[in-house]
C-alpha positions in Angstrom: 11.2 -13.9 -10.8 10.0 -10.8 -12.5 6.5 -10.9 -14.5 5.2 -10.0 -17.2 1.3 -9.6 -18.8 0.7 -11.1 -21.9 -2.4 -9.0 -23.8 -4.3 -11.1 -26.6 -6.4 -9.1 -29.1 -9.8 -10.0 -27.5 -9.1 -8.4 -24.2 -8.2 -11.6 -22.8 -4.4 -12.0 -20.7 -2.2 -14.4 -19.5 0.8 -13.7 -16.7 3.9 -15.7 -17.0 7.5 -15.5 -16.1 9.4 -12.8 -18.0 12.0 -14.9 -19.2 9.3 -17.0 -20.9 8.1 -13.6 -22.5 10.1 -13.9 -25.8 7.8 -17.2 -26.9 5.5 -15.2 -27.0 6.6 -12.6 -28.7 7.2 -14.6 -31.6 3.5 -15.0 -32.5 2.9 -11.9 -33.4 -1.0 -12.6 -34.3 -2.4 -13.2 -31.5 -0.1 -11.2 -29.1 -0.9 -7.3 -28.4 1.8 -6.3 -26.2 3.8 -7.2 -23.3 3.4 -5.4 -20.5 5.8 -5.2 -17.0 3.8 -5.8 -13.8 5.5 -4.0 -11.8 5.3 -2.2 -7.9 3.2 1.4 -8.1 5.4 4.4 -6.7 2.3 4.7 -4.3 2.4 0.7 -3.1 6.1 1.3 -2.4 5.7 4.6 -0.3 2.5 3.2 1.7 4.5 -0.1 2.7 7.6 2.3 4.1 4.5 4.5 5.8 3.3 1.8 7.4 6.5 0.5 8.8 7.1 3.8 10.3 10.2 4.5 8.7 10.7 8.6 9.1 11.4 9.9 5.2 11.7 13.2 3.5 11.4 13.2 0.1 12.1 16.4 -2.2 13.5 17.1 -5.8 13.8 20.2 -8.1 12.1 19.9 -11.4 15.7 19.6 -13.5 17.7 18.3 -10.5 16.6 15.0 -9.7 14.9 12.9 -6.8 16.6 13.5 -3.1 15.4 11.6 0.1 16.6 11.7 3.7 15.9 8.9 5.9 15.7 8.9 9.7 14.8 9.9 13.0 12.8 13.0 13.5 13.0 15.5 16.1 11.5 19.1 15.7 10.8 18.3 11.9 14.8 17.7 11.4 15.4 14.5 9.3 18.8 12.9 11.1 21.0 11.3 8.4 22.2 12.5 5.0 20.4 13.5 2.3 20.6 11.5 -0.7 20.6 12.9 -4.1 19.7 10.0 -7.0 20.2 12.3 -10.0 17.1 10.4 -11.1 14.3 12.7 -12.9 12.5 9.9 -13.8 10.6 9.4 -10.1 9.3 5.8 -10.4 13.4 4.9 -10.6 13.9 7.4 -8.1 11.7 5.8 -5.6 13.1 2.1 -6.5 16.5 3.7 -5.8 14.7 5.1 -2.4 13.4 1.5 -1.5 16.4 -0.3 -1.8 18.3 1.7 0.6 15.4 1.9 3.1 15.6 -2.0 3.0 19.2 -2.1 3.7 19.0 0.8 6.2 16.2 -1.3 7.9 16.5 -4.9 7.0 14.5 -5.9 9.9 11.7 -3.5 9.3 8.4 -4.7 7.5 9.1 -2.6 4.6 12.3 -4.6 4.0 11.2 -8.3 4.6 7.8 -6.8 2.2 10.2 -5.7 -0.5 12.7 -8.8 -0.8 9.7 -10.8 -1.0 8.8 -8.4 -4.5 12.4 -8.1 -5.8 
């Protein structure tokens, strides 16, 4: 179940399910915003680090976010590279995770990202 953080006006918060969210939304007096609490791009790429899944990421300012995953041998990435058309990189990385867990679903990154997703 996703979450969300619920800001009140005195600096005070409250998490709770996002699917409760709208409820409070509706109060409009005491709520500041609503804010995802979601995975940082850097938590993501640490947890595939440290399962010692071989990656090359790369992108061209106007072209998107491309990845490779694999074995390395000489600094060559075996396997395809994968282009997400995604400029956006926090998507791009989501995109990233998702087939690293599938690639890999016994790895640590994988059974570490069904458990956020």
């Amino acid at each position: 179940m996703s979450k969300v953080i619920i800001v009140y006006s005195d600096g005070s918060y409250k998490e709770v399910d996002s699917k409760d969210s709208r409820t409070y939304e509706q109060d409009l007096d005491w709520l500041v915003t609503c804010i995802p609490n979601s995975l940082s791009v850097g938590e993501i790429l640490q947890h595939i680090y440290d399962s010692e899944i071989h990656l090359k990421i790369d992108w061209m300012w106007d072209g998107g976010f491309d990845y490779s995953i694999g074995s390395t041998c000489d600094n060559y990435i075996q396997g395809n590279t994968t282009s997400t058309g995604e400029t956006n990189i926090e998507k791009g990385v989501e995109v990233m995770a998702k087939d690293i867990a599938k690639q890999y679903p016994k790895s640590t990154f994988a059974k570490w990202w069904s458990s956020k997703k």
